[in-house]
N, C-alpha and C positions, 0 to 999 in steps of 0.2 A: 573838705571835711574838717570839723573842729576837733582838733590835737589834745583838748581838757578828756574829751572821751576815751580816747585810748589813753591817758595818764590814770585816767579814774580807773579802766581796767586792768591796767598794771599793779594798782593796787591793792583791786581786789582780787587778783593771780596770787599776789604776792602774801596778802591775808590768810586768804581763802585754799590757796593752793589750787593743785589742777583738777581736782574733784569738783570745782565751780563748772569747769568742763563738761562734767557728766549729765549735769541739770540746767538745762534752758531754764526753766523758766526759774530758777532762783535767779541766776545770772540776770536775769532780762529785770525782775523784780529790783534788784539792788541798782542796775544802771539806770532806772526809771527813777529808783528814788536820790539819788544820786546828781543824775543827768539828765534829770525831767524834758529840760529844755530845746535838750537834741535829739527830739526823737527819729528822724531819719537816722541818725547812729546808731542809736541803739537798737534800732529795727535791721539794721545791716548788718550787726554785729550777731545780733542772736539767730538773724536768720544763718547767716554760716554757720554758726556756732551748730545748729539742728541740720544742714547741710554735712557733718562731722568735718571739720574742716579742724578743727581744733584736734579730734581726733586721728584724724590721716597726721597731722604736721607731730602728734606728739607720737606715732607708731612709725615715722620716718618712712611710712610709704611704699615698700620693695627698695630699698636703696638707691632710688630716684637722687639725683644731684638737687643738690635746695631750690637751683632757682628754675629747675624743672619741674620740680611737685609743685613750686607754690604757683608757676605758668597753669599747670592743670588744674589748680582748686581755682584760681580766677576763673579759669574756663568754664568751668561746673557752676559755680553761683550766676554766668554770664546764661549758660545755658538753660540750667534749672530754675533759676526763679529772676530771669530777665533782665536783673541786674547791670546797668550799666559799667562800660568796662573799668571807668576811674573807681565808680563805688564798689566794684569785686575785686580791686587792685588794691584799696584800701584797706576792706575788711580784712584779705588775707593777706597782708602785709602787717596789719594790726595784731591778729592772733601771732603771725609767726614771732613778733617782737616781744610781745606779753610773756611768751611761752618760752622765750629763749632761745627760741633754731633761729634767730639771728637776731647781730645786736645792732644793728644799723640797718635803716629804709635802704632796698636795693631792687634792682630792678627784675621785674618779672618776668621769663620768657614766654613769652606764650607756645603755647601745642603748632605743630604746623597745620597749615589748611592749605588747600590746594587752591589756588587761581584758576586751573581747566573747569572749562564747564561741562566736562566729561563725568568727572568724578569728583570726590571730595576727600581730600585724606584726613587718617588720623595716626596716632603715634605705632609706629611699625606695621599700617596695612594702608589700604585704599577701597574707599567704598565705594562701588559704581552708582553711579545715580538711581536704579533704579533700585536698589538695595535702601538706600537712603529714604527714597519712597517709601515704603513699605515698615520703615524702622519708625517712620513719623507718624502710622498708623497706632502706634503703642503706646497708651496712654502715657502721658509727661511722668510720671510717679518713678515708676520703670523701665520709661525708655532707657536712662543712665545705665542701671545696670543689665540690660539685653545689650548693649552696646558696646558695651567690656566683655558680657560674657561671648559675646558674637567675635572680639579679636582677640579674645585668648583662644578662642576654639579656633582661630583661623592661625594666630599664632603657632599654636601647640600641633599644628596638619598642614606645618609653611604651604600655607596660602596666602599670596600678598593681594591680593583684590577679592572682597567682599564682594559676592552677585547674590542672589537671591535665593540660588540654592544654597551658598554658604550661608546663608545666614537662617532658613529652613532646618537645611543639619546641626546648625547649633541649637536652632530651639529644640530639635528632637533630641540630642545629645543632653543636653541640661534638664529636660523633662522629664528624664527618666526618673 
């Protein structure tokens, strides 16, 4: 990825303050006229940027450890909009330096996933396969958050493996 892009965004952080934050598309407007020439950057950048990724890193997340949150926002741009993992490793590495939750490129941990072909995990549960099935059914927009609201409700009822009915009872719990 070319390094002038995230200088140019540091700049206008730095300008502009973190209210550039709040507006894609100003943001996306000013790297364009800016940074015409890298537009994969600047399309990677804004897409996080509309991803809140800027805003998870500046509200510090539930007091996740740094290089835990910024493992999970790669995750999410990986997940959510296909993202390969160098360019989701970029983008949020790039916001978190702009913004200041870190002053130096460091390594990202990522979320765990399971190897079993049983199941598939995620941070503090396990999703059965066939739970996972059924979570894929949910349009990409909202799957993310049925997916979080499905382990907090399993969280919050220590249930450590997500099946189908758990994840049933969360939709009925959250629909209410």
């Amino acid at each position: 990825m070319e390094p002038s892009v995230r200088d140019t965004l540091r700049q206008l952080i730095a300008r502009y303050g973190h209210s550039l934050c709040d507006d894609p598309r100003r943001c996306e407007a000013m790297l364009r006229d800016l940074c015409g020439q890298h537009k994969r950057e600047v399309f990677i950048l804004v897409s996080a940027l509309r991803q809140r990724v800027a805003a998870d890193l500046l509200g510090g997340s539930s007091g996740l450890p740094t290089p835990l949150l910024l493992g999970r926002l790669r995750q999410r741009l990986e997940d959510e909009l296909a993202l390969t993992g160098e360019a989701a490793h970029w983008a949020v590495e790039t916001w978190a330096l702009v913004l200041g939750v870190i002053a130096e490129p460091m390594a990202i941990i990522a979320p765990a996933r399971a190897q079993s072909p049983i199941a598939i995990d995620s941070p503090g549960v396990t999703w059965a396969i066939e739970a996972e099935r059924e979570l894929k059914k949910i349009p990409f927009f909202l799957r993310a958050s049925a997916r979080r609201a499905t382990e907090l409700f399993a969280t919050e009822h220590g249930i450590h493996t997500i099946t189908l009915e758990t994840l049933y009872d969360a939709k009925a719990h959250f629909g209410r």
